[in-house]
N, C-alpha and C positions, 0 to 999 in steps of 0.2 A: 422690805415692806415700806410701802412708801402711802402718805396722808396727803391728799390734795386739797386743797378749800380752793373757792370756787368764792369769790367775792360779785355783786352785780349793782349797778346804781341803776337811780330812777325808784320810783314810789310803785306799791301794786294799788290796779286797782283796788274800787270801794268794792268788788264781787267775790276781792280773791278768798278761796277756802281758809278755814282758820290753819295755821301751822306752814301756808304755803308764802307764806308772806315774809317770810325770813329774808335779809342781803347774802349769805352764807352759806354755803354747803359745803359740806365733808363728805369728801368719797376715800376709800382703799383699795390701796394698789401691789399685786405683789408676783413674783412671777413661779407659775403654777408648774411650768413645765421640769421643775430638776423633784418636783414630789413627785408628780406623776409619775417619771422615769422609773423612783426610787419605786413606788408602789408596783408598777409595771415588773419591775426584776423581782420584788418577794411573791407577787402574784406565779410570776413563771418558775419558783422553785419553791412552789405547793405541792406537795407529795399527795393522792390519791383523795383528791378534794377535799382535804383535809386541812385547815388553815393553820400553822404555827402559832404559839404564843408574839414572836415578835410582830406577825403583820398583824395582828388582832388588837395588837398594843399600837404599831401606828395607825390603824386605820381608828380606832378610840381617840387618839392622839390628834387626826386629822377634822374630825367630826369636832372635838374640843374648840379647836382652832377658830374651823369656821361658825358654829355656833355665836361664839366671844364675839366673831365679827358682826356677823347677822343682829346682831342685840344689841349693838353698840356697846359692848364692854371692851373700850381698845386697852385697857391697860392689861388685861386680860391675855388677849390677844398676840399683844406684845410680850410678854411671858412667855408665851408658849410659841409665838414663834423662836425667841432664842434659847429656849428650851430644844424645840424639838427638831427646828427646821433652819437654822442660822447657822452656816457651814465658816462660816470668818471668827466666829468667838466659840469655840466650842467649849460645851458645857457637858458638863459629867452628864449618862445617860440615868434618866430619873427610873427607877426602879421599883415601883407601889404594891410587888408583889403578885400574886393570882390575881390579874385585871380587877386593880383595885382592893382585894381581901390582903387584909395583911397577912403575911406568914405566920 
């Protein structure tokens, strides 16, 4: 996952919208294609349209994720990517029980 800021010089105009006047912007970057893969392979070993506990758990897992993004909670975000999706540091698989109910 990668954070870019985005620096710009020069003044805004006196019209610009409130909040769009910032020198700075934050974007996120991360690359989608080895979940998708991963989702792709639990999708195609779905037994009679019936979804598994594990993909139920990463597709919860995936939603988590991007959410965190979408809302700007990167610290968040960044949890749960080396949580769930960070294949260089691997992390014990977090286990929360019945989709969240504890045992």
């Amino acid at each position: 996952m990668f954070f870019v800021y985005v620096l710009s010089s020069g003044e805004p105009a006196d019209d610009t919208p409130c909040d769009m006047d910032n020198s700075s912007i934050l974007g996120v970057t991360y690359n989608k294609y080895p979940i998708y893969q991963r989702s792709i392979k639990m999708l195609n070993s779905m037994n009679d349209c019936e979804p598994d506990k594990d993909l139920m758990d990463y597709i919860f897992q995936q939603n988590a994720f991007d959410l965190s993004l979408k809302t700007g909670n990167y610290q968040k975000a960044i949890e749960y990517w080396n949580i769930f999706f960070n294949d260089r540091e691997k992390v014990s698989k977090v286990n929360c029980g019945c989709h969240g109910k504890s045992r």
